[in-house]
C-alpha positions as CSV (number, residue, x, y, z in Angstrom):
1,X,0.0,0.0,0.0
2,X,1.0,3.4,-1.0
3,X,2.3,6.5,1.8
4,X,2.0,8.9,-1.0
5,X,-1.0,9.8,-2.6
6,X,-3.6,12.4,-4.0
7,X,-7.0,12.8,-3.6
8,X,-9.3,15.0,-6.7
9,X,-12.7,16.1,-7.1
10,X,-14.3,18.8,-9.3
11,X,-16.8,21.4,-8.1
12,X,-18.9,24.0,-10.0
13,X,-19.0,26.9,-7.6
14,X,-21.1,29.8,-7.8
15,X,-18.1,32.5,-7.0
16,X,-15.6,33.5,-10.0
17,X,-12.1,32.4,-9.8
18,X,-11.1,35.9,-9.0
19,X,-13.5,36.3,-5.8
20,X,-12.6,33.0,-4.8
21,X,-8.8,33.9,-4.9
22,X,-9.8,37.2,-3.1
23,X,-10.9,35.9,-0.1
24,X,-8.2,33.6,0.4
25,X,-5.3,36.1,-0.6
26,X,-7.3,39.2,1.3
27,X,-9.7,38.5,3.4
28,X,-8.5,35.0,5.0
29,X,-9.6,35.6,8.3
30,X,-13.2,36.1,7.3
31,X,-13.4,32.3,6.1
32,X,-14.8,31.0,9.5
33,X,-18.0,33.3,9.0
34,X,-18.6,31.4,5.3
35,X,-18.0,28.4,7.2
36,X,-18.6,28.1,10.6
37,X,-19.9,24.6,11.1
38,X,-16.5,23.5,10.0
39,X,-14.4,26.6,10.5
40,X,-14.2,28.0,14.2
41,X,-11.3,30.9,14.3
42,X,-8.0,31.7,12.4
43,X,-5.3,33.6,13.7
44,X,-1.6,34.9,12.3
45,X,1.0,33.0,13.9
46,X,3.8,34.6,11.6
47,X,3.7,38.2,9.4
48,X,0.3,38.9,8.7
49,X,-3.1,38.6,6.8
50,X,-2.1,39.9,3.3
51,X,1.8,39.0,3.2
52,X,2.4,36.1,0.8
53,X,3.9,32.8,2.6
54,X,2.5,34.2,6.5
55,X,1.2,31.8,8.5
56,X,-2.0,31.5,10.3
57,X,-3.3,28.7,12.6
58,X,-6.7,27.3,12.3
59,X,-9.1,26.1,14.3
60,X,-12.0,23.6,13.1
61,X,-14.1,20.6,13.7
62,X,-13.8,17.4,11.7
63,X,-15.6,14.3,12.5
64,X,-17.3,16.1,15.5
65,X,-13.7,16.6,16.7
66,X,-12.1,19.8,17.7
67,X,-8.4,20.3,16.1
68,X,-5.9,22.6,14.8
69,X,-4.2,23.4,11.5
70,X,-0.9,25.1,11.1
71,X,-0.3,26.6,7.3
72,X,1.3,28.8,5.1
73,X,-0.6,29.9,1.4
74,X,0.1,30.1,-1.9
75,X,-1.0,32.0,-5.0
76,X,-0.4,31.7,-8.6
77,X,-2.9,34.7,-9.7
78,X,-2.1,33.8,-13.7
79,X,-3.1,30.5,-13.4
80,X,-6.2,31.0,-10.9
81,X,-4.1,29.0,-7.8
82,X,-4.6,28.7,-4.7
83,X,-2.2,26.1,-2.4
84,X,-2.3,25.4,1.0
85,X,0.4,23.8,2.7
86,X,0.2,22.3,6.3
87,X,3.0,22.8,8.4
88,X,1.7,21.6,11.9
89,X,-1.4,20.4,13.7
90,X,-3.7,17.7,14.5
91,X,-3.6,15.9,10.9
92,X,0.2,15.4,10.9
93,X,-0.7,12.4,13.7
94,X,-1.5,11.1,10.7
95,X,0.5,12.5,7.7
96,X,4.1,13.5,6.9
97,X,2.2,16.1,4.4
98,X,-0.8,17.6,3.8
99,X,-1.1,20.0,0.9
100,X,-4.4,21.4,-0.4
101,X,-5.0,22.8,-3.9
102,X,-7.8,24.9,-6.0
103,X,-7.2,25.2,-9.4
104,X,-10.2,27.3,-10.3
105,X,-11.5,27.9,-14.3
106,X,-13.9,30.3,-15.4
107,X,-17.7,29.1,-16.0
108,X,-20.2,31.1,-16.8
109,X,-20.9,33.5,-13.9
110,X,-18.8,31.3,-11.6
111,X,-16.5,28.7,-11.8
112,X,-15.4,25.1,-11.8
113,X,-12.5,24.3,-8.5
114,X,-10.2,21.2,-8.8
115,X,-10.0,20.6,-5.4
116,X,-6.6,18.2,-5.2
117,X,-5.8,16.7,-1.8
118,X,-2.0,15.9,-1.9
119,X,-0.9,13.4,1.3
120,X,1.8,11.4,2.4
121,X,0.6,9.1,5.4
122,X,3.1,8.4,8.3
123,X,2.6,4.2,8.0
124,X,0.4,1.7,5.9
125,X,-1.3,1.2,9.0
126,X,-3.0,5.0,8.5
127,X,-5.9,4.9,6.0
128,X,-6.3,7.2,2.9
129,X,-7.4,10.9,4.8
130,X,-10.2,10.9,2.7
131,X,-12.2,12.7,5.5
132,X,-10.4,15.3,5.2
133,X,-10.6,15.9,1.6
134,X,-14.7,15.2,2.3
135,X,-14.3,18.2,5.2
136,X,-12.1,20.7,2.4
137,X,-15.4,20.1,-0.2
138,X,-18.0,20.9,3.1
139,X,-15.7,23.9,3.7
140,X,-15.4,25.4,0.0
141,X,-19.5,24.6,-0.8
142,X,-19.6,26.8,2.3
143,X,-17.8,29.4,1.5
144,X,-18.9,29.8,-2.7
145,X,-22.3,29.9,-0.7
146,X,-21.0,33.0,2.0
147,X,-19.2,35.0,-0.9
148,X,-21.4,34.5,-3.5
149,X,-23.9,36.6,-1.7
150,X,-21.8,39.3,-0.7
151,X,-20.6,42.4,-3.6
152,X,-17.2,43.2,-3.9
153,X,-18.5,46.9,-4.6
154,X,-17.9,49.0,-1.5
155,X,-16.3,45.4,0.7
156,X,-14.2,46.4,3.2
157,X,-10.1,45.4,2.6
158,X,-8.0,45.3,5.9
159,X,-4.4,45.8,5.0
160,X,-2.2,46.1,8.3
161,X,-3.5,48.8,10.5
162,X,-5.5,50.6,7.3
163,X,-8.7,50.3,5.5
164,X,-9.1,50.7,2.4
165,X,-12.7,50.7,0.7
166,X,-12.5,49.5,-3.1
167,X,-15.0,50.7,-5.8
């Protein structure tokens, strides 16, 4: 049996590529109000919200289970990208590495997410973390739903100690 592996689904979201990038690039620590049943708090554990390659520390429930997720982001704007790779937390008791990936295409109004769930598991004895790529499809249904009803017009952007209204 295989350590290595990778987990993929497709999803037709309701949110464009470029929203969906949006809120993970600018507006990160709003993701637990999209998501709250599986999303309870984010914090920066390193830099801050907007820096590329900061790290924040999540908190969430999975399996009716309360654990924690250390991570740092990455964005390839070009080519609609967005990686998340798990440094810490609760799901290295069961993996070496944890790396989650949207690769997100324009479709009509919204888009279609390729939601890839890259894993190595610590032993053969571990099975395939496919909870965890079920809990990362809960999340981002959640979240197209949260930021597909809110306007970019006039939203609120939090850089540092600033805000800056867009138009």
């Amino acid at each position: 049996m295989a350590l290595k592996g990778k987990l993929e689904t497709l999803l037709e979201l309701k949110s464009s590529p470029n929203k969906f990038l949006s809120l993970w690039k600018e507006q990160a620590h709003q993701v637990p109000n999209h998501a709250p049943t599986n999303i309870q708090g984010v914090h920066v554990h390193d830099d801050d919200w907007v820096t590329p390659d900061s790290i924040k520390v999540w908190r969430y429930t999975i399996d009716g289970r309360a654990e924690v997720f250390k991570e740092k982001i990455e964005f390839d704007e070009e080519k609609k990208i967005v990686t998340i790779i798990g440094l810490e937390g609760d799901v290295f008791k069961i993996c070496k590495v944890l790396i989650v990936t949207w690769k997100l295409t324009p479709k009509g109004q919204g888009s279609l997410a390729k939601v890839t769930l890259e894993y190595e598991k610590l032993n053969e004895n571990v099975h395939v973390p496919y909870k965890y790529l079920d809990f990362v499809i809960s999340m981002t249904r959640d979240i197209d739903e949260g930021i597909s009803k809110v306007k970019m017009e006039g939203y609120m952007y939090i850089y540092k100690d600033s805000f800056i209204l867009s138009n």
